[in-house]
Wavefront OBJ file of the C-alpha trace (Angstrom):
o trace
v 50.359 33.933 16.498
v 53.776 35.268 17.261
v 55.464 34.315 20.710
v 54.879 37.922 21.812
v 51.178 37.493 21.153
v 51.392 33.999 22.686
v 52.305 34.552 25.361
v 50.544 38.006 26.258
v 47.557 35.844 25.513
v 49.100 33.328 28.084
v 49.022 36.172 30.697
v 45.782 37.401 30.292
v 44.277 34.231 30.583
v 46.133 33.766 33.332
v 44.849 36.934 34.974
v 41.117 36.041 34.434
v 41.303 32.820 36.425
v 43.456 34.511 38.812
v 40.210 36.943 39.552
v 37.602 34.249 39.004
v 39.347 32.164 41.851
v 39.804 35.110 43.642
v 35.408 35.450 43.179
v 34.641 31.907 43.855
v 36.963 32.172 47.167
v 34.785 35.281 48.115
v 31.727 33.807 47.945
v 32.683 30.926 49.226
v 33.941 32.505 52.252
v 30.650 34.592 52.414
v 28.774 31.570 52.609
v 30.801 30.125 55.276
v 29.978 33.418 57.050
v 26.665 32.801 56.830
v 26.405 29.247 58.295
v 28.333 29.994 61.039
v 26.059 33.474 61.893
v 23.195 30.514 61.577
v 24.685 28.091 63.798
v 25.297 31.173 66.395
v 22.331 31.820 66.689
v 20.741 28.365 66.815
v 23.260 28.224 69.370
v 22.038 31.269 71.240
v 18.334 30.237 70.779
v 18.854 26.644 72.417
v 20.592 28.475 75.707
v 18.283 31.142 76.466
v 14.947 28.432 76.235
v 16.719 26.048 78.311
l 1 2 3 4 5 6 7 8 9 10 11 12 13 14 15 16 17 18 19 20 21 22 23 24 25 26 27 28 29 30 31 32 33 34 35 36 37 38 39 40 41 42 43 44 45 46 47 48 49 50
């Protein structure tokens, strides 16, 4: 493997976990969306039946 093919190798490896971080942090986030909309409206449910 030459350096050139090094270290364009070294980049597109890079690149990948770049966008598979970028994927977990998305559903991650979308997750965290959804427990809050949850807790809402548990929240919302406990006020109006008290």
């Amino acid at each position: 493997m030459t350096p050139e093919e090094y270290s364009d190798f070294k980049y597109r490896t890079n690149m990948e976990q770049i966008n598979n971080d970028k994927l977990t942090f998305k559903e991650s986030k979308n997750s965290l969306e959804k427990i809050a909309d949850n807790v809402r409206e548990k929240l919302k449910l406990r006020r109006t039946r008290s």
